[in-house]
N, C-alpha and C positions, 0 to 999 in steps of 0.2 A: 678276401682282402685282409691283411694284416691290422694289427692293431700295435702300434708302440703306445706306452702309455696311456692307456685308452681312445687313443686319436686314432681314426683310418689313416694309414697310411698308402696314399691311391696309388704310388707310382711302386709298383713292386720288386722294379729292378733297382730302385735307385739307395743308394746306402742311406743311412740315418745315423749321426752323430751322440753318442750318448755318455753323459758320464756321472760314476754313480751306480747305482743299484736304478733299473729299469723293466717295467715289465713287458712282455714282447708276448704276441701269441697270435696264432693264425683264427679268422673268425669264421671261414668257411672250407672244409677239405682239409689238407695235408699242406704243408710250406719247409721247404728248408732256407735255411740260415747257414751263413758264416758269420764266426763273432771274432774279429781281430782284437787282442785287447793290450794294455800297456799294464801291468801292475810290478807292484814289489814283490809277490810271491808268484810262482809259478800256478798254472791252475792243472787242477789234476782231475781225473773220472774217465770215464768208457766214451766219451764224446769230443774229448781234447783231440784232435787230427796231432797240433804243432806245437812245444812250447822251444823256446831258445831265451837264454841267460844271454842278456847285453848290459853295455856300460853305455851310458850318456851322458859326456861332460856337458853339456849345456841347459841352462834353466828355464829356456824356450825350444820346444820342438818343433819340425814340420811335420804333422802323419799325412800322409798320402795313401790314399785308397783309389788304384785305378787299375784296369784291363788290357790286357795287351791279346791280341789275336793275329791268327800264323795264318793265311793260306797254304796250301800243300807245298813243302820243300821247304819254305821261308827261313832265314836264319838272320836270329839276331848276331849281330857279329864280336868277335871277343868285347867284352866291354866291362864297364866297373858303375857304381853307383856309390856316393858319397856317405850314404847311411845305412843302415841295415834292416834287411827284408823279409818276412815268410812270404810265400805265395803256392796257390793251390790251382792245381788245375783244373781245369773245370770241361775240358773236352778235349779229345785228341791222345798225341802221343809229342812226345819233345824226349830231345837229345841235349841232355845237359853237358858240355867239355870246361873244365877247369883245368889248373894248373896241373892236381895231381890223379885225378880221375873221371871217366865218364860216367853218365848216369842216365837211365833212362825212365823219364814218369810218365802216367796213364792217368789217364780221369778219375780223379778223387783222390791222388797223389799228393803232398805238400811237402815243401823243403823249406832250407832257410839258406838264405846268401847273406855272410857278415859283408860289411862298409869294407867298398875297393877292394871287393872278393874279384878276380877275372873269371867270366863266363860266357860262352859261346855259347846258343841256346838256335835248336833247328828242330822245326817242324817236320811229323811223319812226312811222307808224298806220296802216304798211300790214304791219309783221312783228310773229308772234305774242309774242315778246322779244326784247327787248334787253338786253345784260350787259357789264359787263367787269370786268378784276381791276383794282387802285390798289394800289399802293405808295407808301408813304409817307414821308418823315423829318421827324417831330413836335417839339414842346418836350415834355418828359418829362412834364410837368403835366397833358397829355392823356391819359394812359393811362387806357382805361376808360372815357375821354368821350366823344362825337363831336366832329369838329374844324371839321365844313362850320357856315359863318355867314352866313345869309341876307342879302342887302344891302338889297335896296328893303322898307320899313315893311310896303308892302303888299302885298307876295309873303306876309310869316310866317303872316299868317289863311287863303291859299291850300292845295286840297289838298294833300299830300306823299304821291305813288303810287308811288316809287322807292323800294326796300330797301335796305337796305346791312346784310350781313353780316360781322361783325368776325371775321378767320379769326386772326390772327395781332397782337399787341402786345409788342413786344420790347424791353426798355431796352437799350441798348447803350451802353460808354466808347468813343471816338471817341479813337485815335490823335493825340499832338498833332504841330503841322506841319503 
């Protein structure tokens, strides 16, 4: 079982909100971690997966931390998202199509989608799932909503066989400068 801060943390799927310098550490066996983080300098070392340089006009954010999972084929359909994201895969295969290229990521992969980037996103249909985790930085206006916006008329009457579980919605004040 984990330990944030000296506390057991019992539920080991579920994220923990921290901000600050925190100490984090497994108290039995081996554990990995993902650590999404918001700072003024980028973080650097042999462990970093993702960093991306953004701009956030506003002095309230939304982060969102949540899981989308693919059954075999599945495709999220071109679409956009209001704010900007890393996300990591965490199992499977996915077909990333943007405006100017395709791209294809595997398990333990990460990218970045800037705000009202277009992306078409499909699951292998050869692996029994596919998942990853998103991190988000939202307009506060989101909280509670979904933020993905379908783009072509005629994708919205289309199945939608990707989940997405909301883990985390956090407002945060954003340091000025």
């Amino acid at each position: 079982m984990p330990e944030v801060e000296g506390a057991p943390h019992s539920d080991t799927a579920a994220p923990a909100f921290l901000q600050g310098r925190a100490r984090i550490r497994a108290t039995r066996g081996a554990a990995r971690w993902l650590r999404f983080s918001l700072s003024r300098t980028a973080p650097e070392g042999a462990d970093v997966l993702h960093a991306k340089k953004v701009t956030i006009d506003q002095k309230l954010a939304l982060l969102r931390l949540d899981t989308v999972s693919f059954p075999p084929g599945a495709c999220a359909w071109r679409h956009v998202h209001p704010g900007p994201g890393l996300r990591h895969l965490l199992q499977g295969e996915l077909t990333l199509q943007t405006d100017d290229h395709d791209t294809v990521v595997t398990a333990g992969d990460s990218w970045f989608e800037a705000a009202n980037s277009p992306v078409r996103a499909t699951a292998s249909a050869t692996m029994p799932k596919t998942g990853f985790v998103r991190f988000l930085v939202l307009p506060v206006s989101l909280q509670g909503t979904p933020s993905i916006r379908i783009l072509d008329a005629a994708d919205t009457s289309k199945p939608t066989l990707q989940v997405t579980h909301r883990n985390l919605d956090q407002v945060v004040r954003l340091p000025s400068g």
